[in-house]
N, C-alpha and C positions, 0 to 999 in steps of 0.2 A: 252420758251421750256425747256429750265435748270432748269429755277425755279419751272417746273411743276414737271418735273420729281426729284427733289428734296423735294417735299412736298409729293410726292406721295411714293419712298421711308422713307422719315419723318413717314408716315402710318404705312409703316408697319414694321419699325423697336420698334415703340408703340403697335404694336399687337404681336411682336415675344415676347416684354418685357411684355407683359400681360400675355399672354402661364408662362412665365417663376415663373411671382409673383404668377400664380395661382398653380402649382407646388408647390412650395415653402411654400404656405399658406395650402393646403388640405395635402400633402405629411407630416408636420409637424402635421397636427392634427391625422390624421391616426397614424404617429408614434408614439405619446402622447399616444392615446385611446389602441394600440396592447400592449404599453409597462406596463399600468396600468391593461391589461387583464391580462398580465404574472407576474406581481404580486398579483395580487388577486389570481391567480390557484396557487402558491408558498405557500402562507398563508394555501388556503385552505388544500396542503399537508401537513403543519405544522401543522395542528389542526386534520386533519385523523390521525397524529404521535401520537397526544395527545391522541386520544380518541384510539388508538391502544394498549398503555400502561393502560387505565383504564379499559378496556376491560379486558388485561391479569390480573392484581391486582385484580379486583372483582370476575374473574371464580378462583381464587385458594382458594377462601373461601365460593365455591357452589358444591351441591352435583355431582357425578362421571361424569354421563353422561353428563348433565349442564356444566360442568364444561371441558370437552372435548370439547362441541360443540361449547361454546365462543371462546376457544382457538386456533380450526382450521378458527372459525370466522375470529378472529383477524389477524391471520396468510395470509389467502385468503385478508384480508385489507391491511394487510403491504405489501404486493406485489405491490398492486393496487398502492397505495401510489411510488413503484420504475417507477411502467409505469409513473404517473403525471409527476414523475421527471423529467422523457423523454421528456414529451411533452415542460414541461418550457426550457430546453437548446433545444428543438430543435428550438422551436415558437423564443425564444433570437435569434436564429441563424439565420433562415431562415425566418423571418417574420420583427423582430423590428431590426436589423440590417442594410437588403438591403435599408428601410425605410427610418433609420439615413445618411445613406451614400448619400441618396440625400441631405442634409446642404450643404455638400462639393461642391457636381455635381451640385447645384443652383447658387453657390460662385462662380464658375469657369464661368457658363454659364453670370452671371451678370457682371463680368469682359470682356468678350468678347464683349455683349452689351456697355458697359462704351467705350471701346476703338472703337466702331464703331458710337457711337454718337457724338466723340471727335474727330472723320473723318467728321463725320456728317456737325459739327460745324464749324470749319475748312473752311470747302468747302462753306458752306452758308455765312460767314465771305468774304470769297476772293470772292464771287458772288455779293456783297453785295457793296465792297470795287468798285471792276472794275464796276456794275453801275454808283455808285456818280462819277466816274472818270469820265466815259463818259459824263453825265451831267451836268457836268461843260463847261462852255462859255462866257471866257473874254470880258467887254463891251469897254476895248480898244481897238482902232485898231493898235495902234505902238506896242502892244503887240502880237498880233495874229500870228503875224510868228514864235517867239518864241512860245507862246504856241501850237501852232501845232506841232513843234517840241518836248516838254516836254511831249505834251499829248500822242504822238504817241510813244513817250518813254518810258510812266507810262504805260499805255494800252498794250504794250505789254508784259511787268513786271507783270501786272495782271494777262492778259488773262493765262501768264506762271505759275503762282502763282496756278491761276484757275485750271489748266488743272491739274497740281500738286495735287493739293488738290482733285477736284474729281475723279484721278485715285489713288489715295488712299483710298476713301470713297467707291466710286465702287469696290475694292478689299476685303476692312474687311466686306463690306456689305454680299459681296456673300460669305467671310468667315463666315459668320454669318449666312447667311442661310442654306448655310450645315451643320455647328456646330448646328442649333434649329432643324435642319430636323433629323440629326442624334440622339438629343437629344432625341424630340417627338417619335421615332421610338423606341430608348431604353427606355423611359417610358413606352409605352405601353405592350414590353417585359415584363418588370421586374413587371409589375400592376399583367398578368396574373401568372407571377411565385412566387410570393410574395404568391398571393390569390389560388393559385393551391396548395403551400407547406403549407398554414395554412390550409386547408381542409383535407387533406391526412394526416397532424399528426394529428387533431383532428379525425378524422377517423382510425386510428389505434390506439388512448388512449380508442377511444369508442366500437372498436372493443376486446381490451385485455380487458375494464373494463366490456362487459357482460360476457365474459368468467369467469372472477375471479367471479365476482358477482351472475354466474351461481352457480358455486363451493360453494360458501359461502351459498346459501340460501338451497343448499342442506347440506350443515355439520349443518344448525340450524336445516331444519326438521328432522331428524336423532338422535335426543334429544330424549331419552325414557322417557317419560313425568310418566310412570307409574313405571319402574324401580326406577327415583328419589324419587319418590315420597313416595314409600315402604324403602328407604334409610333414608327418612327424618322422617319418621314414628318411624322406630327401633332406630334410635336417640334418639328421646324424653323418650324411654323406656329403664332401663336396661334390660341388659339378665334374672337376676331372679325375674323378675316385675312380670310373674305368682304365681309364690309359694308364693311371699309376699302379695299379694291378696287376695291367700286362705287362710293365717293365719291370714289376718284380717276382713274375711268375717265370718270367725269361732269364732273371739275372738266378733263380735258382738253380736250374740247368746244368747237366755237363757240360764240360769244353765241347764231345765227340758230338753229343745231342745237339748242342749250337752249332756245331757245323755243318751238321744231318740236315738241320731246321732250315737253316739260313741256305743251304744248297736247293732244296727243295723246296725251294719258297720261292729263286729267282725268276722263275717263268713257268710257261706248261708245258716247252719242249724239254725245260731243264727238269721237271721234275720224272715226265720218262725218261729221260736218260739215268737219273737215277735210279728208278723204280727197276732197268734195265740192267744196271750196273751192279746192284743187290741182289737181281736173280742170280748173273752170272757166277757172284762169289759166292753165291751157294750150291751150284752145280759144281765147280770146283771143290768146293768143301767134300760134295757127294762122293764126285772120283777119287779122291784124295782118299777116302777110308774106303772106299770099292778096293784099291791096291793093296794097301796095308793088309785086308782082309786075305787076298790074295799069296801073299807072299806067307804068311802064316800057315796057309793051305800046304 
């Protein structure tokens, strides 16, 4: 009956120790994989930093509006970049933190197991011991009064030893089931609040990051795409880019053309008298081959 009930606590002090190594194994990994997310999200706002400053550097050598619109760009980005920041001390805090603190809370818990298996053993030793005691049986008889004497003396030395030991065992044991009950109960706690406060900061990084991102996509369309664009234009030209045009749209010209131009450019009576002067040398022209015509006749 002892040894039943010693085998049967045996059980399940291997099943409280299995709860405890599986903790210890997933709670570890979990903590590894949250702690590698919150440095990846660290970097990534290192490199939003980066491209915040290449942002401002390239809009200071683009035209007006361009060059505003990058700028509240980049502005609306550095923000974003403070919310990240949030999210990495908060995720460090309230995520990869409670996480690591289970090392400790697994350490503690395996030390409890250790000194209830060491009850354990203990007790199965002194169980083990008053057996062989009893199963022993002198094949002399001038012996046998003495040994009934010595055995009733050892056997009770045991069964004392026995009782000893399994009111030990039976004590850290049920210490042990409260500590794994209590344990299993703040696990499960801390699963939902671990997993509760990594949603909710990611959910207010994602909540400020459409706002900002709202903001930002409206300061790009906002860009006067035809403004710039008449900016980039008067660039390329100076201010007296007209008149040096006409002077050398003029200086291509014939001689006969420049003086056609310049005649008929001096005034409005001078330009009919031209206009006058060119019908006539072409009514001339006409008579002139009306004759020729003639005389061929």
């Amino acid at each position: 009956m002892l040894r039943r009930s010693l085998e049967n606590r045996d059980a399940q002090t291997r099943q409280l120790q299995d709860a405890v190594t599986n903790v210890e194994k997933h709670f570890g990994e979990l903590c590894q994989i949250f702690a590698a997310y919150v440095r990846k999200t660290a970097r990534l706002r290192d490199k939003a930093d980066l491209l915040v400053n290449e942002i401002n550097v390239y809009a200071s050598t683009e035209t007006p509006h361009l060059k505003q619109g990058l700028k509240n760009f980049a502005d609306e980005f550095a923000k974003l970049q403070d919310y990240r920041q949030a999210e990495v001390e908060r995720l460090e805090a309230k995520v990869v933190e409670p996480l690591k603190a289970y090392g400790t809370i697994v350490k503690m818990k395996r030390d409890d197991l250790k000194a209830t298996l060491t009850a354990r053993n203990r007790e199965a030793k002194q169980l083990t011991q008053l057996e062989r005691t009893r199963q022993r049986n002198p094949s002399d008889r001038h012996v046998i009064v003495s040994f009934e004497f010595w055995f009733f003396k050892v056997c009770c030395k045991a069964e004392t030893e026995l009782q000893r030991a399994t009111m030990d065992a039976t004590r850290t044991t049920r210490h042990l089931e409260e500590t794994i009950d209590n344990f299993e109960k703040q696990k499960i706690k801390d699963i939902k609040n671990i997993f509760s406060e990594f949603i909710t900061i990611e959910m207010l990084f994602h909540g400020k990051a459409l706002e900002v991102y709202t903001a930002a996509y409206q300061n790009i369309q906002k860009i006067d795409e035809e403004e710039d664009l008449e900016v980039f234009r008067n660039s390329l030209y100076p201010p007296d880019y007209s008149s040096r045009l006409d002077i050398v749209r003029a200086n291509s010209k014939s001689p006969l053309q420049r003086s056609l131009s310049a005649k008929c450019v001096s005034g409005t009576g001078q330009v009919s008298t031209c206009r006058l002067r060119k019908d006539q040398q072409a009514d001339d022209d006409d008579d002139e081959e009306l004759d020729i015509t003639e005389e061929e006749n």
